[in-house]
N, C-alpha and C positions, 0 to 999 in steps of 0.2 A: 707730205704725209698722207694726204689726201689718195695719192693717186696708190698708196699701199695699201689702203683702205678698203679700195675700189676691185681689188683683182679676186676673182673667183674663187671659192673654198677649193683647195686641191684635194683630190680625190686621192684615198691613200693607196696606194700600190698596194697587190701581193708580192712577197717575197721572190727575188727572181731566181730561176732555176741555179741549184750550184751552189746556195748560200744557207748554210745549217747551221745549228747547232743541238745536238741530243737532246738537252736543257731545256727546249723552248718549243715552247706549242707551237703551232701557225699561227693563231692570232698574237702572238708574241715576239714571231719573225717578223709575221707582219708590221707590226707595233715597231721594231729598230728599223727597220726599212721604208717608213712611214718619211723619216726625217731628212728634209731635202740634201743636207748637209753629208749625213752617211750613206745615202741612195746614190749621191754624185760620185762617190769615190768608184774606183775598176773593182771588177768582179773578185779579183786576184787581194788584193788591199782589205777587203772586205771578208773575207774567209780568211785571212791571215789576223785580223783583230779578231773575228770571231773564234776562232780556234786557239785563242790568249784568252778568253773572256770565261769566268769562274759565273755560276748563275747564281743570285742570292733573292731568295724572297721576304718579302718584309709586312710585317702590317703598319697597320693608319698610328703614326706618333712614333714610330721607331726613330731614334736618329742616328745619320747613317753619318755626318759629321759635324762636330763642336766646333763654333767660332774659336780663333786660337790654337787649333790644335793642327801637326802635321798632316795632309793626307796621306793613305799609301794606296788608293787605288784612284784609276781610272772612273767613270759609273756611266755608262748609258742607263736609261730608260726603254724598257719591253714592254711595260703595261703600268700604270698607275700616273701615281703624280708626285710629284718631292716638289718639296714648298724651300726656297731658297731667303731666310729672313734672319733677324735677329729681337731679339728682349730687348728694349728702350729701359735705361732706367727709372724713367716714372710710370714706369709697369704697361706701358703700351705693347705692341707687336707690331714689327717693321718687317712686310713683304717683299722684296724687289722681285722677284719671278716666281713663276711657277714652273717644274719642266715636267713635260708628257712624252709619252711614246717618241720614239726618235731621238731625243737630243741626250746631248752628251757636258759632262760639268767636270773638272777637276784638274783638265791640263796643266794648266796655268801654274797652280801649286802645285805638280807635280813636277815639271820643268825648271822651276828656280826655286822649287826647295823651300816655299814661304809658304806661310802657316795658314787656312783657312779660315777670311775675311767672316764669313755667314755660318750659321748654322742650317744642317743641311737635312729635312727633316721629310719623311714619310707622307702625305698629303692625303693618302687612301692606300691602302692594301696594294702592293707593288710589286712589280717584277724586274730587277736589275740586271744588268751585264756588267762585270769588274773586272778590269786589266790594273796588274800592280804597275807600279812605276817602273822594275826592272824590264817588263813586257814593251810596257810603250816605250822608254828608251830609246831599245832597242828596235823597236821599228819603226821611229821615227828615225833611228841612226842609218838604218840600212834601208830605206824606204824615202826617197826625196819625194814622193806622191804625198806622203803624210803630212811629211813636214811642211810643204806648200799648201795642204787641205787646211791643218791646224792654225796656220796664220789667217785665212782665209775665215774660218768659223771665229775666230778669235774680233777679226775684225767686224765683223756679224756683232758678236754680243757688244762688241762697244757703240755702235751705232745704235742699238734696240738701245742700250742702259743711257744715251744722249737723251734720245728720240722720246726714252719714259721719265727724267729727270726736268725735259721742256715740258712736256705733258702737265707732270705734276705742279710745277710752277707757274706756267701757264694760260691752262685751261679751267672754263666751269666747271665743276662736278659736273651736271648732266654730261656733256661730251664725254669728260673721262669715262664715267660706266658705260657710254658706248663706244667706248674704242676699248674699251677692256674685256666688255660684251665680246663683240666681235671677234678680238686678239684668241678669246675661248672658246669661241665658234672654231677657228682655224684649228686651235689647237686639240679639241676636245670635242669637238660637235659632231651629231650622228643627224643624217635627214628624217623627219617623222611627218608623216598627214600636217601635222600641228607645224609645224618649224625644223626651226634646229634646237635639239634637245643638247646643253652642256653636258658630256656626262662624266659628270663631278660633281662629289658634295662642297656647295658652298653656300655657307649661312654668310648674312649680313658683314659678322665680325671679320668674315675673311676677306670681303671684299674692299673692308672698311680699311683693312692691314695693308693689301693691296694700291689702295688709292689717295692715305695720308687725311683720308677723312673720319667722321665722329658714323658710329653708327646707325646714329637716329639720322644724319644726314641721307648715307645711302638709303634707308629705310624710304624717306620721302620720294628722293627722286625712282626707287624701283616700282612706288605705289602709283607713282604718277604713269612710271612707264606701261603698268598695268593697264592706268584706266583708259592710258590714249591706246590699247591693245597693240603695242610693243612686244608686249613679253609675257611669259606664264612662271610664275614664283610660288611653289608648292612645297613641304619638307625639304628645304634646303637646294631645292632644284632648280635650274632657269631653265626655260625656254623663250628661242626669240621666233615670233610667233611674224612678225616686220620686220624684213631684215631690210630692205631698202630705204625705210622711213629710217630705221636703227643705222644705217648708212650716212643718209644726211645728219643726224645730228650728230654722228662723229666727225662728220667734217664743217660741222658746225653752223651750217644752213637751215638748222631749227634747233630752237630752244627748247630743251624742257630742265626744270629746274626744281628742289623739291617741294617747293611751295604746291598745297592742293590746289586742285583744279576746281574755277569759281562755275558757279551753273549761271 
């Protein structure tokens, strides 16, 4: 775990020559070609999902799918975030991801024809790419690059959803928000003077939904991370201001915990 922890923010690609779509700005090519997983694929495979892909824009709270219900598209991500959770019945909120720029969600049930697990919801103001199922199908049917990519990503997400069900069982809170920190550095982080700026709105609650904790909990340990200058927590914004100190404690070589800090 540690040693994933450890590997350099990847710097996100521009869009490489050849790969369009009408639909989409450049920061929005950019944004699908961001995603290690879609950026691996041939040039050729790449312009053939994009030229199947319908653009849809959405804002923050849309949702794009109901637990229980059929999907009928594919969805990358071009710009924003979709929060992948569900309603607890004692009125809690259950996260298991979040997806950004590059990644892709709906194979799965789109391939055996089973209902979707999560609801699948808008996170921020968003820019999608949709292939229906007859699209993908079909080019997984005539396309063996595909169908060995998708197994491939498939195994990906099972190993992230192990890796975050130890996490969660696991570890201290402190670690977890910095290995979640982090996780959203990777996924969401822009360099500034200051740090790395998340840029994503995330208050407490979401974090809280995310990490299976109470929010007066996260509340502690963020305030702590504050004062040990970790992190910058402003209108729903982070920034990690330490990322190598934010490093060790994700791999659990310091403590910080939400109890305040005694003088």
């Amino acid at each position: 775990m540690s040693t994933l922890l450890a590997r350099p923010l990847p710097m996100r690609p521009e869009p490489p020559s050849g790969v369009h779509h009408p639909g989409l700005h450049p920061a929005e090519r950019a944004g699908v070609e961001s995603g290690t997983w879609f950026s691996g694929l041939s040039l050729e495979l790449r312009q053939a999902i994009l030229a199947r892909a319908r653009v849809r824009h959405v804002h923050r709270g849309v949702l794009i799918m109901r637990r229980g219900s059929h999907a009928a598209d594919w969805v990358g991500v071009a710009s924003g975030a979709l929060r992948l959770g569900t309603d607890l019945a004692d009125g809690r909120s259950f996260t298991l991801d979040l997806l950004g720029p590059g990644d892709w969600y709906g194979d799965i049930e789109l391939m055996d024809r089973g209902t979707t697990q999560l609801d699948i919801r808008a996170h921020m103001n968003s820019t999608l790419l949709l292939v229906s199922r007859q699209d993908l199908t079909t080019l997984v049917q005539s396309t063996p690059e595909l169908h060995q990519a998708l197994l491939l990503l498939d195994c990906r997400r099972l190993r992230h959803m192990l890796r975050r069900m130890e996490e969660l069982q696991t570890l201290p809170l402190g670690q977890r928000v910095a290995q979640q920190l982090l996780r959203l550095c990777r996924q969401f982080g822009r360099g500034t003077d200051e740090g790395l700026h998340i840029e994503l709105t995330l208050s407490q609650t979401d974090l809280a939904t995310l990490l299976c904790a109470s929010r007066q909990r996260i509340n502690g340990v963020l305030r702590r991370m504050q004062a040990l200058g970790m992190v910058q927590c402003a209108h729903s914004r982070i920034t990690v201001l330490d990322r190598p100190r934010m490093q060790q404690v994700a791999e659990g070589r310091e403590l910080v915990t939400s109890e305040p800090l005694r003088s």
